[in-house]
N, C-alpha and C positions, 0 to 999 in steps of 0.2 A: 164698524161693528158697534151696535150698542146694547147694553143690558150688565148686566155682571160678568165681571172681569177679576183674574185672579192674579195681580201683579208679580207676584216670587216666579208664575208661568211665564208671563210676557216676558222677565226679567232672565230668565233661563233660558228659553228660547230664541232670544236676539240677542248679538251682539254690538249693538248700537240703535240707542231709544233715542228719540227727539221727544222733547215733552213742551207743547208749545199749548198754550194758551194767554188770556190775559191777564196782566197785574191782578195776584188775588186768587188765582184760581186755584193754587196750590203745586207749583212747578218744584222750587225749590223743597219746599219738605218732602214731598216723592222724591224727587234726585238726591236728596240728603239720604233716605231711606235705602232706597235701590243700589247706592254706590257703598252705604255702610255693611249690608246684605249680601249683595253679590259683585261685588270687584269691577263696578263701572268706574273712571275718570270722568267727573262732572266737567263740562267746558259751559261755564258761563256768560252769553253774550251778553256784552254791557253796548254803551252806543258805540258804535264805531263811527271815525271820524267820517266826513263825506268824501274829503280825497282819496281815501284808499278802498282798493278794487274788493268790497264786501261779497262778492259772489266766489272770489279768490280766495280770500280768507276759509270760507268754507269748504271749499274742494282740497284744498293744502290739510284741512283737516281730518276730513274726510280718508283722505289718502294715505294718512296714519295706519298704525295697526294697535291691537287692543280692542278691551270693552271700554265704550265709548257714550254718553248719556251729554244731550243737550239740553240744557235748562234754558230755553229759547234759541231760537236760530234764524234763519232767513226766512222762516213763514210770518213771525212777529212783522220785517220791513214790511211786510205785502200788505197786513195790517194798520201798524201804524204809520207808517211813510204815508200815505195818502190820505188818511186822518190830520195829522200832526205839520205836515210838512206838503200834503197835496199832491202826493208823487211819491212812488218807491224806487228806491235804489237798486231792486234786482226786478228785474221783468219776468215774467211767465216762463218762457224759454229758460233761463237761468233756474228758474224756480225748480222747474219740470227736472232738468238733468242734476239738480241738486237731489231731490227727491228721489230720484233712479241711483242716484253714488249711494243713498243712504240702502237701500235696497241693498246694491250690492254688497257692500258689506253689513248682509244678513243684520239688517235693522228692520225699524217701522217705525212711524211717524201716529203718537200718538195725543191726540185731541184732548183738552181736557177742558172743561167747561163747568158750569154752573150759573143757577139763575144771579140775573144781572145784581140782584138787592142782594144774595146772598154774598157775591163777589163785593158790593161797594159798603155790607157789614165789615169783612176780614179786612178791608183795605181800613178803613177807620177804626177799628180794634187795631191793626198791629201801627200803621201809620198817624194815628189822630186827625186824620184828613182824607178826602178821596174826591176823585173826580165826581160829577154829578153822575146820577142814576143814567141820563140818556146817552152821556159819554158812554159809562158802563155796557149800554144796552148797543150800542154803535160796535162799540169793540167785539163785543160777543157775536153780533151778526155779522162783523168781519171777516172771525175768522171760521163761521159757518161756510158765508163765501169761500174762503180759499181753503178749506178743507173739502168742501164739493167740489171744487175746481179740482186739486189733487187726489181723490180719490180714483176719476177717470184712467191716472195715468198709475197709483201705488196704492198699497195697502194702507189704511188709516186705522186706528183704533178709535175710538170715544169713550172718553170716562167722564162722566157728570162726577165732580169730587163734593156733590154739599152737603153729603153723610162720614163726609172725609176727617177726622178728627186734625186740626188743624192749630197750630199756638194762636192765642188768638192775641197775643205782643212779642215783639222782638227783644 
């Protein structure tokens, strides 16, 4: 779904958001937002090591009860594993019945993007460094890819955040 979007709705309506995008996009100040507003439990994915069963990790969480807000999740490895590392750690399958748990407990899985320079400005305002623009530009058609790929199978939302009022340091 793209166009204008009224998050306090999306935020009402579901009880478990994934907010996945790339570094920069604006993930965490929404989950700051959304969880300070309406009583989500932000669960922050940092890198998980490679010996542990990351598709598990998810589903254990999932399996939880609560309002529930992903500041990245298992859509990010689809992304950067195969950028970063040449290979992701959860496969399509995986992906698929992740994507469907989040469903069932009345979630949705929402996209959030913005042009590649606006994303590699916020990263160098809050960081003083950022990956190069094509990295940028890579990333963003990433997870184009795996949001069309998942779209077939669940609902997606789309938010382009680059009118998004956003700290521009940490």
């Amino acid at each position: 779904m793209a166009g204008r979007m009224n998050l306090d709705e999306i935020a009402g309506e579901y009880q478990t958001l994934v907010l996945e995008g790339c570094d920069g996009v604006g993930k965490s100040t929404l989950g700051e937002r959304l969880s300070t507003h309406h009583g989500f439990v932000v669960v922050h994915s940092p890198k998980t090591p490679d010996h542990l069963d990351l598709a598990g990790r998810y589903r254990n969480i999932l399996a939880g009860t609560g309002r529930i807000l992903f500041d990245r999740c298992f859509i990010s490895e689809l992304v950067y594993g195969p950028l970063h590392r040449g290979r992701s750690r959860i496969n399509w399958s995986q992906a698929i019945d992740l994507a469907e748990s989040v469903i069932e407990r009345s979630g949705v899985l929402v996209h959030l993007t913005a042009p590649p320079a606006v994303i590699r400005q916020r990263l160098l305002s809050r960081d003083g460094e950022a990956v190069s623009l094509e990295e940028v530009s890579a990333l963003v058609t990433g997870y184009e890819r795996v949001f069309s790929t998942l779209a077939d199978y669940t609902r997606v939302l789309t938010l382009d955040t680059t009118t998004l009022e956003l700290p521009s340091a940490r």
